[in-house]
MIMAR-439413 format. One record per residue (C-alpha): x, y, z. Coordinates in Angstrom, 3 decimals. Example, Ala and Ser with C-alpha at 12.3 -4.5 7.8 and 13.67 -1.06 7.14 Angstrom:
BEGIN
east:12.300; north:-4.500; up:7.800 .
east:13.670; north:-1.060; up:7.140 .
//
This chain:
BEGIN
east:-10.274; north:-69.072; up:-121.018 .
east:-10.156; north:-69.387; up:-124.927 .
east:-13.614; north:-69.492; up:-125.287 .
east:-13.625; north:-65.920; up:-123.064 .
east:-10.921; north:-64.399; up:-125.159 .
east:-12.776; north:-65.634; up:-128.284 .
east:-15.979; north:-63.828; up:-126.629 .
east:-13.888; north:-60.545; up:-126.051 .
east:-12.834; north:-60.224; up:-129.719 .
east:-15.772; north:-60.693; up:-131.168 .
east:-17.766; north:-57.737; up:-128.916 .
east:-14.855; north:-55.555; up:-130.269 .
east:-15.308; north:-56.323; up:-133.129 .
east:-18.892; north:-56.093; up:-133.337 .
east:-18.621; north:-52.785; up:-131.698 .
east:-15.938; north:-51.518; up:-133.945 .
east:-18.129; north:-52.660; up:-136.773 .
east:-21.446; north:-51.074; up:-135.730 .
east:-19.005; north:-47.485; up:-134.658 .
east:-18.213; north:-47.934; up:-138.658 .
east:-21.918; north:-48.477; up:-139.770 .
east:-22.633; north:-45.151; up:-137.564 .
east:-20.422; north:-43.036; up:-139.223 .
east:-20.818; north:-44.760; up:-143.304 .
east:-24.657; north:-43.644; up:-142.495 .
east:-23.660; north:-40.252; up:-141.211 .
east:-21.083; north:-39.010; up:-144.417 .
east:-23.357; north:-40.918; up:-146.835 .
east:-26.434; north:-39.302; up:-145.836 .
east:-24.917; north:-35.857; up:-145.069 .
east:-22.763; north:-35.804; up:-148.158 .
east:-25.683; north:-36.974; up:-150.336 .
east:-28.282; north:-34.039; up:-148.600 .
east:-25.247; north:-31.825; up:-149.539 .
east:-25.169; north:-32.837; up:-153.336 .
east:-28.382; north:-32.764; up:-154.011 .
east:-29.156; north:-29.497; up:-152.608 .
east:-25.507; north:-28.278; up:-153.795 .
east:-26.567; north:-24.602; up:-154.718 .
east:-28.258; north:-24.035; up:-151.084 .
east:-25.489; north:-25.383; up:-148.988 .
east:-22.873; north:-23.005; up:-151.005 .
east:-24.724; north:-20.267; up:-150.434 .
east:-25.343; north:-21.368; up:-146.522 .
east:-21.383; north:-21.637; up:-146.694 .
east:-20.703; north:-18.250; up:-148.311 .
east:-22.796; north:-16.918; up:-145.320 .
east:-20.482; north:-17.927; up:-142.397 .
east:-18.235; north:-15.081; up:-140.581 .
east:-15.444; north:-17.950; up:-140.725 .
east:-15.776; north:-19.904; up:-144.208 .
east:-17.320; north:-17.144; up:-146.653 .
east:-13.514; north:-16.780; up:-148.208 .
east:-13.227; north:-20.657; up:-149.112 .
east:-17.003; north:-21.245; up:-149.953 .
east:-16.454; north:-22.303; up:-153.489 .
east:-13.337; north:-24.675; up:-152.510 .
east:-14.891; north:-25.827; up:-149.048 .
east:-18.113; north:-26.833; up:-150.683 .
east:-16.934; north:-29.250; up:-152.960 .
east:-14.448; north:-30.470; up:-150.458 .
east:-16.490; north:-31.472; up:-147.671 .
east:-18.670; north:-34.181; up:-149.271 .
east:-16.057; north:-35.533; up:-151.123 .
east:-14.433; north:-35.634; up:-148.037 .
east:-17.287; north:-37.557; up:-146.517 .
east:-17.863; north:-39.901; up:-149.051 .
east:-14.283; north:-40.694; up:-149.321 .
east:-14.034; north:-41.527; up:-145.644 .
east:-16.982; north:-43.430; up:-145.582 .
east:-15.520; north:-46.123; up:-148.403 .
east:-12.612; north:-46.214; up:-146.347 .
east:-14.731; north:-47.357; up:-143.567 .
east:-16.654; north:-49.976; up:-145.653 .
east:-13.103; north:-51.826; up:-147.224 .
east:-11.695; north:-53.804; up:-143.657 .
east:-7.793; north:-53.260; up:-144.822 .
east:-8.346; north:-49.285; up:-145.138 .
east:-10.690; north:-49.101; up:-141.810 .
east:-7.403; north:-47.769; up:-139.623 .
east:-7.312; north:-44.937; up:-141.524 .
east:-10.890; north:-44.758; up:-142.168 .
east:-11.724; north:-43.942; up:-137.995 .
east:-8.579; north:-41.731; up:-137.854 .
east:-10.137; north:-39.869; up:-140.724 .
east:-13.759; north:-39.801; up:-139.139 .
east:-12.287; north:-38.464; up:-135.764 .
east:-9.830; north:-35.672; up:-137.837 .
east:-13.159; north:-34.524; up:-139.270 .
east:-15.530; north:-35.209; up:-136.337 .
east:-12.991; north:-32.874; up:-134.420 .
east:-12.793; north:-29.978; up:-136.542 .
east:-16.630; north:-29.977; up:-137.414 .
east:-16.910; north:-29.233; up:-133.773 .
east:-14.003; north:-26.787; up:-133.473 .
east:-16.202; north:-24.848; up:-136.319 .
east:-19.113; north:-25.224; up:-134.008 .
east:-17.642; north:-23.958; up:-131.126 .
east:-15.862; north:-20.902; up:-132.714 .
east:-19.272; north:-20.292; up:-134.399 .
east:-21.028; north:-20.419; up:-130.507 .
east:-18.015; north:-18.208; up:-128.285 .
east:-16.266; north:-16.129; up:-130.874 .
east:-18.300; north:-15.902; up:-134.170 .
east:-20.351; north:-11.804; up:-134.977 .
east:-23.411; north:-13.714; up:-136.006 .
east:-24.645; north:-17.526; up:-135.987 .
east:-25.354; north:-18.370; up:-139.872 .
east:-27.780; north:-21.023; up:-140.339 .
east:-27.158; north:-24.637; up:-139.991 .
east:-25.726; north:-27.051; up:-143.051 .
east:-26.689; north:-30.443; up:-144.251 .
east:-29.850; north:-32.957; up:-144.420 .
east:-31.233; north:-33.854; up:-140.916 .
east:-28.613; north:-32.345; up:-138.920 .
east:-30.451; north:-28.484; up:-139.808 .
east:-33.238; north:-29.805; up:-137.980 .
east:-30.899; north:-29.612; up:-134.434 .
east:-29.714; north:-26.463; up:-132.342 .
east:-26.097; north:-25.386; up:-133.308 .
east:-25.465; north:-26.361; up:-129.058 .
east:-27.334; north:-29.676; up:-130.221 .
east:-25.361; north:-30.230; up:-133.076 .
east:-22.023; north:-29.625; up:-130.738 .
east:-23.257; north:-32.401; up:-128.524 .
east:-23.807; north:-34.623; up:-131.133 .
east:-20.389; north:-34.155; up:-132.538 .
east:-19.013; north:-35.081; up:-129.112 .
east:-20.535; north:-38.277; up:-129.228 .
east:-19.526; north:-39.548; up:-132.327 .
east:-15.832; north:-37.818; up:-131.812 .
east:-16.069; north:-40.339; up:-128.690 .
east:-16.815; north:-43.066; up:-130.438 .
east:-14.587; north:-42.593; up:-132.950 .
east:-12.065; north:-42.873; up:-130.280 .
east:-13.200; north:-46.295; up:-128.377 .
east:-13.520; north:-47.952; up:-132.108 .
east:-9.796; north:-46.715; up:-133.062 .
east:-8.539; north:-48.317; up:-129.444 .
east:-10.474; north:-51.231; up:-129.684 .
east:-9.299; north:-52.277; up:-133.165 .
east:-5.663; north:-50.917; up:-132.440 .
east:-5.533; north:-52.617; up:-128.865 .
east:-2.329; north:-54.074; up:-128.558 .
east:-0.997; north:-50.513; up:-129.378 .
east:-2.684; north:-47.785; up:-126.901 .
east:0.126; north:-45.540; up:-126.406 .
east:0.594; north:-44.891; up:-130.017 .
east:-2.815; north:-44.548; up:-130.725 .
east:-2.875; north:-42.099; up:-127.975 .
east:-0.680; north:-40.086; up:-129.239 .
east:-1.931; north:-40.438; up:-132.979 .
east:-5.376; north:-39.178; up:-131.417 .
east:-3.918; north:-36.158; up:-129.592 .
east:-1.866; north:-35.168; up:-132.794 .
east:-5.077; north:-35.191; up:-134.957 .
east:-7.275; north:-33.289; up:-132.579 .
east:-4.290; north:-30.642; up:-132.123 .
east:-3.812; north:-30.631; up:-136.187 .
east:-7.704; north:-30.414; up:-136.614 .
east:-8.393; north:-27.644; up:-134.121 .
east:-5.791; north:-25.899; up:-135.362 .
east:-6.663; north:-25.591; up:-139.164 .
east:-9.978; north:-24.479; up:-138.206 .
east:-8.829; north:-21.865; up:-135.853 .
east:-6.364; north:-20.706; up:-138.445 .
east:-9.212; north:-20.180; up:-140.891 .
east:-11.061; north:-18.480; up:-138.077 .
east:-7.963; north:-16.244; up:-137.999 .
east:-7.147; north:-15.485; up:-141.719 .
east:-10.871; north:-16.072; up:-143.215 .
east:-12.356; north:-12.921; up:-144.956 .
east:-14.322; north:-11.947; up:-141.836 .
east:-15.181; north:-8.003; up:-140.741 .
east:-12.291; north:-6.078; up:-140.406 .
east:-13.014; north:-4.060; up:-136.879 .
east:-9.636; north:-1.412; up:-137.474 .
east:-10.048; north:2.044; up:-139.038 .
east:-7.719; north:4.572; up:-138.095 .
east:-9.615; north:7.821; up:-139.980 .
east:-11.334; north:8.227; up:-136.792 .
east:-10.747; north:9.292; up:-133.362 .
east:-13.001; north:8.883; up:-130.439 .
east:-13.323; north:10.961; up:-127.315 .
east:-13.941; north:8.229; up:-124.057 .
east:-15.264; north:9.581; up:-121.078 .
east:-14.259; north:8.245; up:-117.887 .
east:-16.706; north:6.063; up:-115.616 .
east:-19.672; north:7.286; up:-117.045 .
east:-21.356; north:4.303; up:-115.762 .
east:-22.240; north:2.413; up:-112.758 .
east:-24.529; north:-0.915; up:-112.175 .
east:-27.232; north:-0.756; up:-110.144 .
east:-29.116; north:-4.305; up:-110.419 .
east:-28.661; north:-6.989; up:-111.908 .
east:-31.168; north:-10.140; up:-113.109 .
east:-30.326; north:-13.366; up:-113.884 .
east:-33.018; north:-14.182; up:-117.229 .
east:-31.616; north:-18.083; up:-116.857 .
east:-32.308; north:-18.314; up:-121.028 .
east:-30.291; north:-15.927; up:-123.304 .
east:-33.410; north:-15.239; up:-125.530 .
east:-35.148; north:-12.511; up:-124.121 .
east:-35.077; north:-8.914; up:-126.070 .
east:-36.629; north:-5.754; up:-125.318 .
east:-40.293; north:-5.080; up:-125.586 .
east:-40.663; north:-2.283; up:-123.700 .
east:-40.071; north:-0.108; up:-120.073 .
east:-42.302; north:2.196; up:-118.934 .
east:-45.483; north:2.379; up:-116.031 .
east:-42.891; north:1.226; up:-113.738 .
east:-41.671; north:-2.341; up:-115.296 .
east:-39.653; north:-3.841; up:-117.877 .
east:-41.003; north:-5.938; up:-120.490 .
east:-39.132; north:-8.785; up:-121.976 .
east:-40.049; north:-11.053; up:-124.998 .
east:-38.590; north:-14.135; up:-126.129 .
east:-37.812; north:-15.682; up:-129.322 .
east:-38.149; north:-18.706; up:-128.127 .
east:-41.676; north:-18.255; up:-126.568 .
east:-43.215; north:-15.664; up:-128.868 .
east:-46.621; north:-14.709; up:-126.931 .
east:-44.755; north:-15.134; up:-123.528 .
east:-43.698; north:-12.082; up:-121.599 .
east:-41.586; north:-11.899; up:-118.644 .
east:-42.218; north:-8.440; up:-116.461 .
east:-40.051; north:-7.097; up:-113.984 .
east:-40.354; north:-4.407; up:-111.469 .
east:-37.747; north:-1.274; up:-112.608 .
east:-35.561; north:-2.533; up:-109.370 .
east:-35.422; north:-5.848; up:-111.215 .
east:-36.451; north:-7.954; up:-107.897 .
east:-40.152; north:-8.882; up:-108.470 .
east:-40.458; north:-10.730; up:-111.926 .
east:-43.879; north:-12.066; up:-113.365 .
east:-44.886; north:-13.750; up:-116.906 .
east:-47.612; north:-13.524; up:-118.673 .
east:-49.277; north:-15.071; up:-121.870 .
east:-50.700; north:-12.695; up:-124.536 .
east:-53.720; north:-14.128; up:-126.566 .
east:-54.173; north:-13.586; up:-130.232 .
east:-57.454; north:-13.340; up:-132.146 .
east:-56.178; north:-15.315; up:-134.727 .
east:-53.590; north:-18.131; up:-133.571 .
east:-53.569; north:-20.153; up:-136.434 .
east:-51.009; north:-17.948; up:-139.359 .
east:-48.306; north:-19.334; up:-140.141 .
east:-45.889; north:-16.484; up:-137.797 .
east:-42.393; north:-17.079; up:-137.936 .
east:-40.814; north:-14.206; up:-136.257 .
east:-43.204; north:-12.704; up:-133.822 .
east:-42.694; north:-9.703; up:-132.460 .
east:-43.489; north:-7.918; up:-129.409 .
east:-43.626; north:-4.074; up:-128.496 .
east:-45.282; north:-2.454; up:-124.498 .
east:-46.275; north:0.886; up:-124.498 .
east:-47.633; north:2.523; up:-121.575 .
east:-51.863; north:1.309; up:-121.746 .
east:-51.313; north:-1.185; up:-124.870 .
east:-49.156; north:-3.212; up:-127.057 .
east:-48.280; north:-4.505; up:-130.683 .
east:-47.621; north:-7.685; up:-132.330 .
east:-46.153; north:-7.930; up:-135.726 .
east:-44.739; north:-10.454; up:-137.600 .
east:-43.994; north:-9.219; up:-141.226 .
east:-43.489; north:-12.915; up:-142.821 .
east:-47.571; north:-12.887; up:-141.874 .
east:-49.442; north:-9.586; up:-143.749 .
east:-50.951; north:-8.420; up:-139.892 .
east:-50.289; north:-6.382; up:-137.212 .
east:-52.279; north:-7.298; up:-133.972 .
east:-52.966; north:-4.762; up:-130.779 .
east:-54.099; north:-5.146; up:-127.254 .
east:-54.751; north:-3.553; up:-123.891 .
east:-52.473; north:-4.446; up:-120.862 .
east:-55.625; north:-4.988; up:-119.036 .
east:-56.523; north:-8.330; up:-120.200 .
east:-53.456; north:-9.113; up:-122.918 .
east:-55.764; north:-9.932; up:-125.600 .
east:-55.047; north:-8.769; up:-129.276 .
east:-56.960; north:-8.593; up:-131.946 .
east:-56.031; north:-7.540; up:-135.707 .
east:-55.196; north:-3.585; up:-136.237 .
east:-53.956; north:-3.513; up:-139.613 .
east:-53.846; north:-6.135; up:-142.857 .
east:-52.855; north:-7.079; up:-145.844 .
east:-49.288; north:-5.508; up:-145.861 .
east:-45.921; north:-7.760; up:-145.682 .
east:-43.239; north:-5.723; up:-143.944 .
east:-39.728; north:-6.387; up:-142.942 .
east:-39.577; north:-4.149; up:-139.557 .
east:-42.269; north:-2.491; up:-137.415 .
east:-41.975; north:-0.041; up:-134.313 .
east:-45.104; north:1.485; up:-132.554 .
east:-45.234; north:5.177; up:-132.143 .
east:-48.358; north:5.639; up:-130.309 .
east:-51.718; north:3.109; up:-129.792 .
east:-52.840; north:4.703; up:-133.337 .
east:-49.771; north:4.335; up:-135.557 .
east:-46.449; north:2.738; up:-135.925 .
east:-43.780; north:3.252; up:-138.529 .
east:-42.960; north:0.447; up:-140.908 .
east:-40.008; north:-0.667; up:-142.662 .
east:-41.123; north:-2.503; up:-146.079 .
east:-39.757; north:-3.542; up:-149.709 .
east:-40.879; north:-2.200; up:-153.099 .
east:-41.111; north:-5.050; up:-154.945 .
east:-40.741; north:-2.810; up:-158.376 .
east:-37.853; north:-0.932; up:-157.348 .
east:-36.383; north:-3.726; up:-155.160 .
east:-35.826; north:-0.739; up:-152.883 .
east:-36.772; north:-0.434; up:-148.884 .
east:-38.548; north:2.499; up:-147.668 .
east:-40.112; north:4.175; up:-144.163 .
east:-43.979; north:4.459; up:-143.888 .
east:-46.628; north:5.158; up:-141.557 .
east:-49.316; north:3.435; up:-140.865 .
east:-52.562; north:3.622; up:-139.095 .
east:-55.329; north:0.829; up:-137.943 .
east:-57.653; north:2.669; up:-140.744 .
east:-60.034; north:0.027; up:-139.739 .
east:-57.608; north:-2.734; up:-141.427 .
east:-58.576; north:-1.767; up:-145.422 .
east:-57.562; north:-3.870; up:-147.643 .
east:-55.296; north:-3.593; up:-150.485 .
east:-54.878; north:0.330; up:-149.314 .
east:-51.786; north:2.382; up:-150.374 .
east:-49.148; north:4.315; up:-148.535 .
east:-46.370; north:6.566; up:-149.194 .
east:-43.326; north:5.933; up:-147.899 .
east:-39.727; north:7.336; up:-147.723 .
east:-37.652; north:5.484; up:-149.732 .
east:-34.422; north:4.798; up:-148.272 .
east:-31.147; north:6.062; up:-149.977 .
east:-28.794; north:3.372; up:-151.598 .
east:-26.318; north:3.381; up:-153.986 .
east:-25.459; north:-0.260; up:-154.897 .
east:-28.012; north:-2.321; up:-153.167 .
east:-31.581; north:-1.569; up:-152.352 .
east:-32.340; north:-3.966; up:-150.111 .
east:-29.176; north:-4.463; up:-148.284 .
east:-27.006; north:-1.883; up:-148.608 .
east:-30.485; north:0.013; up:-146.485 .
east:-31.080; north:-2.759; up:-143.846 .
east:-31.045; north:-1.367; up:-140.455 .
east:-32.958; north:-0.674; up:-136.947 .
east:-35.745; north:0.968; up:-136.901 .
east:-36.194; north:3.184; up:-133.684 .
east:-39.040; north:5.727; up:-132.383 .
east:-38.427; north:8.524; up:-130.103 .
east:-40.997; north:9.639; up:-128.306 .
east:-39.660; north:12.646; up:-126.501 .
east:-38.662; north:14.421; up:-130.128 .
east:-41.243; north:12.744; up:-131.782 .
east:-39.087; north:11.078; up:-134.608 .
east:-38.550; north:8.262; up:-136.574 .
east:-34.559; north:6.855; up:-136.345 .
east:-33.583; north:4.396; up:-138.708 .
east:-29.544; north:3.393; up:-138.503 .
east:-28.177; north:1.352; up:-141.161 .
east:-26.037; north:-1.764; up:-140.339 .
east:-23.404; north:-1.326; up:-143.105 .
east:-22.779; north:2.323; up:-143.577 .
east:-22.508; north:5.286; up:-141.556 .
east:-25.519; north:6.553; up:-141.915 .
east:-28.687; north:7.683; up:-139.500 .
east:-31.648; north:9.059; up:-140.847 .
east:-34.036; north:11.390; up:-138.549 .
east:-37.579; north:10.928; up:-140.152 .
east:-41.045; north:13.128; up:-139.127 .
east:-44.104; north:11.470; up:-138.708 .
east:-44.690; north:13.391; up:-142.209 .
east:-41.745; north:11.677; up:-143.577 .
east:-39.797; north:15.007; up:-143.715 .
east:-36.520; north:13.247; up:-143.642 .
east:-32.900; north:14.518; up:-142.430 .
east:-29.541; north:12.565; up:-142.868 .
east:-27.074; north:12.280; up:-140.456 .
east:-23.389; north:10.383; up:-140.125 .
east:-21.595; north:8.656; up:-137.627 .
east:-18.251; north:9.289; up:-136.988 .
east:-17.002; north:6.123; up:-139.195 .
east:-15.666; north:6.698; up:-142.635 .
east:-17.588; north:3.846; up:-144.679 .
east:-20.221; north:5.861; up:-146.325 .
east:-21.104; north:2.835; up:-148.877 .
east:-20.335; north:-0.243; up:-148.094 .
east:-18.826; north:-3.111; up:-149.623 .
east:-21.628; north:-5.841; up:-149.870 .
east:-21.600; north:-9.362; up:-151.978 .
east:-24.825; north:-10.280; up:-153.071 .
east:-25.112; north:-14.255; up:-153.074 .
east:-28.153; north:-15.263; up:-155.471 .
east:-30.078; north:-18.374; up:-155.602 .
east:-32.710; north:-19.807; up:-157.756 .
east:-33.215; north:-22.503; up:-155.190 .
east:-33.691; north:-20.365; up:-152.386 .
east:-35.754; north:-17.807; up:-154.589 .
east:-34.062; north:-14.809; up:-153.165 .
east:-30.564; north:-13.379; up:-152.646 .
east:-28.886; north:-13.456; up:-149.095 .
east:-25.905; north:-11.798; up:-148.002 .
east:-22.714; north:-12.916; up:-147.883 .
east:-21.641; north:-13.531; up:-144.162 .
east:-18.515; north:-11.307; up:-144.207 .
east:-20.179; north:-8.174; up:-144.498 .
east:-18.800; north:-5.028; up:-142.553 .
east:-21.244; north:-3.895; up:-139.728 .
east:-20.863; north:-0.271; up:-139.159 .
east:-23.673; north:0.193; up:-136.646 .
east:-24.634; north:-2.984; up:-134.501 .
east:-27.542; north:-1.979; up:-132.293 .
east:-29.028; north:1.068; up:-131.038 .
east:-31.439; north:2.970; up:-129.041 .
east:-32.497; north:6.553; up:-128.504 .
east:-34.394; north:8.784; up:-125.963 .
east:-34.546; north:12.693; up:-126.266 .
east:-31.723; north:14.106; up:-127.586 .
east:-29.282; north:11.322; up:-127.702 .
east:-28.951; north:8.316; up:-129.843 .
east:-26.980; north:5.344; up:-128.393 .
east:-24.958; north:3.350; up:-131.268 .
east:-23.300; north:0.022; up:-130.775 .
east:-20.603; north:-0.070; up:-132.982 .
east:-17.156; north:-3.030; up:-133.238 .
east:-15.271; north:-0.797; up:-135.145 .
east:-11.948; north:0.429; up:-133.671 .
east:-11.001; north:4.227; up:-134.201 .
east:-7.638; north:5.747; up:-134.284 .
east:-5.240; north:4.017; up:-131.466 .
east:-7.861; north:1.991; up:-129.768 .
east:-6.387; north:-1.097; up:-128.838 .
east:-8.001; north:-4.518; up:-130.259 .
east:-8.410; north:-6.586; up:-126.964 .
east:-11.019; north:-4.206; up:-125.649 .
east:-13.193; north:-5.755; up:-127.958 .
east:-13.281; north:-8.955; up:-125.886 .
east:-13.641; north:-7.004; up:-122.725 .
east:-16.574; north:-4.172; up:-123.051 .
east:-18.918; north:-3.274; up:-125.620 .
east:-18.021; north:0.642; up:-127.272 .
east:-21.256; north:2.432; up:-127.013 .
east:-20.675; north:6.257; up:-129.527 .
east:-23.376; north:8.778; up:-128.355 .
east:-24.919; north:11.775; up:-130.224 .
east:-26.839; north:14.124; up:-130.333 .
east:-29.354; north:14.058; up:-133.147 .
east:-31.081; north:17.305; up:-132.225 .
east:-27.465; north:19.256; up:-133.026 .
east:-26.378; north:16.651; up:-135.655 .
east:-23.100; north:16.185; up:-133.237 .
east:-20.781; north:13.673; up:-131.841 .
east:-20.854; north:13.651; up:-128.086 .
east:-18.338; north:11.150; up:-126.526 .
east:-18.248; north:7.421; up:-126.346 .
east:-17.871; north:4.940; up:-123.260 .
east:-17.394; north:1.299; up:-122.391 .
east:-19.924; north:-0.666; up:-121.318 .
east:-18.168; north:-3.560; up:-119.875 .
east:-19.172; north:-7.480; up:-120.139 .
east:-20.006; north:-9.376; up:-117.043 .
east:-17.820; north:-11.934; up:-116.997 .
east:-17.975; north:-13.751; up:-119.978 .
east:-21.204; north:-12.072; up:-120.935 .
east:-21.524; north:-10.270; up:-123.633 .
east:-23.974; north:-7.061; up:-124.361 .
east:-26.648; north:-8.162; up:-126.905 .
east:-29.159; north:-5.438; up:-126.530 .
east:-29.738; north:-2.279; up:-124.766 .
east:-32.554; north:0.223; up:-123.739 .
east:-32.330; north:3.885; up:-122.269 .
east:-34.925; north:5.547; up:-120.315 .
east:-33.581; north:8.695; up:-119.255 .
east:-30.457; north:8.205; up:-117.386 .
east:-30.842; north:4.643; up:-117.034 .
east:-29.632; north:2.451; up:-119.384 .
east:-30.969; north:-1.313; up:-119.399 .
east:-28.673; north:-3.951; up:-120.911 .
east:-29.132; north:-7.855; up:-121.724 .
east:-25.875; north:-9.532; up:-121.528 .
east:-27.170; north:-12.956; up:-122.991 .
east:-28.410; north:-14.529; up:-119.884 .
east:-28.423; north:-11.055; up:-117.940 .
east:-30.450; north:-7.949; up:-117.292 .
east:-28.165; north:-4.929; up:-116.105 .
east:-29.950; north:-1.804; up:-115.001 .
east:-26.895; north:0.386; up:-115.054 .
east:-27.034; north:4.339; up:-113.914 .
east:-24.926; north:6.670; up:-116.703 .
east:-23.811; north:10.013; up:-114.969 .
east:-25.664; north:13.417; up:-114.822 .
east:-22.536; north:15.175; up:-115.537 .
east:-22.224; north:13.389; up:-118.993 .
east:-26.109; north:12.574; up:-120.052 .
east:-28.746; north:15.370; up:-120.057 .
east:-31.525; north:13.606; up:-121.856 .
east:-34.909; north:16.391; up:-121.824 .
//
């Protein structure tokens, strides 16, 4: 029996001891990947929609933080308080995570040595585990006292998720009140019609028109999924590319009616294809761009960057039998503080009017733009004509980024004949907060009359939320991250030509 109990303590021990190890690898290798690279992860931090207003203070405190919990772990009198301090830390690391997945406007990238290499839902996973672990080594060495290391636990993870949801709540994220403007709802101006169940909540929108619905995915860059326009016969196919070896990062698909596009601007080519046989080959070269949307099989408007000026601007382009180092003309695009960011936007063609229509994300402002770059400016019915925007540069990164708390005006969009559909999270005059977290606020206008027309929920399903949205007439299609809605919007409101 002594010889069992001798047995027993030494496989908690040993277990406690290897729990330790774990986690003195972990800090010491995440703190260290933090240090060295100490410029990039501030930046990274500066970026998030729940830390940007601590950056400076939070990166400084987190690997000290690591690397002081990490000796604790390695000197045996201080090891109590060593795994209490790895589970406090485990705990809110994941809190962050999880407010980042459910509740957060955007997903910033990922911070710290190996751990940018997993998916933020892989990352949450692996916090889990070692917030587990943590556990079973603080019961194992504290055994004789489980109720007060119980409740010890439960305190910490309460304390933990707590500071990290108050930062959620008071950090210097996008403020979705202003009261200078009023909107005019419409009642049940919508009604669903179908509904699809994509399984994978990284589709987007590549096209809809002979009769189906084309999906991309982010994930799968040359795969597309098409549906029938009743969304109840689905097929995928697998477009080829006549060169498959560039470097593409961020590929791009857009379905017209006979053909379709690929772009990827990080790669200086444009490819096109027939739907026949879903083959493309290179229509245009030598040109790094930053958006691209087709207009017909023979052109597509561009968004690119001057890299004089430091300035974006509108072009047109056509396959011109892919010259190289040609020039084009372009529309530059109006900005008062920042040329690159202060003009970032979507860029939208409308093929019943024949237009260009490019809405910026941080301002009010809509531009309508003829094929000849004729260009007329247009407003939404928010106030923020320039926005407030903090530049974050880097010489390690080689660029600037924008800071994560940056006020989106206009969050997605689309447009057919007359109307154009904006997206906005920005509360007018009386409009009460919650219905954030129930429906999306869709503001419509009319961009022939340079007019506000009305806005109107379009409500989540379930805990789905919209993403992005397409309008063919008086049909509007909407992904709510896992889900296609087809959804009908009522003749008496919507008159599209």
């Amino acid at each position: 029996m002594r010889f069992a109990l001798h047995y027993k303590e030494i496989g908690r021990k040993y277990i406690v001891d290897v729990v330790s190890l774990l986690f003195v690898l972990l800090f010491i290798y995440a703190a260290v990947s933090k240090l060295l690279d100490f410029e990039t992860f501030t930046v990274q931090l500066a970026q998030s929609p729940l830390l940007s207003a601590y950056a400076g203070f939070i990166a400084y405190l987190v690997p000290t933080a690591e690397i002081g919990i990490a000796i604790l772990l390695m000197v045996g009198r201080y090891r109590t308080l060593g795994l209490y301090a790895s589970y406090l830390l485990m705990v809110m690391f994941t809190t962050y995570i999880f407010i980042i997945l459910n509740f957060s406007d955007f997903i910033p990238c990922s911070c710290g040595g190996v751990l940018e290499k997993l998916s933020w839902t892989q990352h949450f996973i692996f916090n889990i585990v070692f917030i587990l672990l943590a556990g079973v080594a603080v019961f194992l060495f504290l055994q004789k006292k489980p109720k007060k290391t119980f409740l010890i636990l439960a305190t910490l993870a309460f304390f933990g998720i707590g500071i990290v949801t108050l930062l959620f709540a008071f950090s210097e994220k996008e403020m979705h009140r202003n009261n200078a403007f009023v909107r005019r709802y419409i009642p049940h101006p919508t009604s669903v019609l179908e509904m699809y169940d994509l399984k994978y909540n990284s589709w987007y929108m590549a096209g809809i028109n002979s009769g189906n619905v084309y999906l991309g995915n982010v994930t799968a860059p040359l795969k597309v999924l098409i549906l029938d326009t009743l969304l109840r016969q689905a097929d995928t196919i697998e477009i080829q590319l006549d060169n498959m070896h560039l470097p593409y990062k961020s590929v791009t698909i857009a379905i017209g009616n006979t053909d379709f596009f690929v772009s990827d601007g990080t790669v200086p080519i444009i490819l096109h294809g027939s739907k026949t046989d879903w083959r493309a080959n290179t229509f245009y070269k030598n040109l790094y761009f930053t958006a691209a949307t087709p207009m017909d099989s023979l052109r597509l408007s561009i968004r690119l960057a001057n890299a004089r000026t430091l300035k974006n601007s509108i072009a047109v382009i056509k396959n011109a039998d892919a010259v190289e180092n040609n020039t084009i003309s372009g529309y530059e695009l109006p900005a008062l503080v920042d040329g690159i960011f202060e003009s970032d936007g979507l860029l939208l063609w409308n093929e019943q009017l024949q237009k260009i229509v490019y809405t910026y994300f941080y301002s009010n402002r809509y531009y309508i733009i003829a094929p000849s770059l004729e260009t007329v400016e247009q407003h939404t019915i928010d106030t923020v004509t320039t926005p407030a925007l903090e530049i974050l540069s880097s010489k390690n990164l080689g660029r600037d980024k924008l800071k994560g708390n940056a006020t989106i005006i206009n969050q997605y969009a689309a447009t057919y004949g007359d109307y154009l559909y904006i997206k906005s999270k920005r509360l007018g005059k009386n409009e009460p907060k919650d219905m954030l977290e129930e429906a999306s606020i869709i503001d419509v206008y009319n961009i022939t009359t340079d007019e506000y027309m009305f806005s109107f929920y379009l409500y989540h399903q379930g805990d789905k939320k919209l993403t992005t949205f397409y309008v063919v007439k008086n049909t509007l299609y909407a992904i709510m991250e896992d889900r296609l809605v087809k959804y009908h919007l009522d003749n008496k409101f919507f008159n599209p030509i």
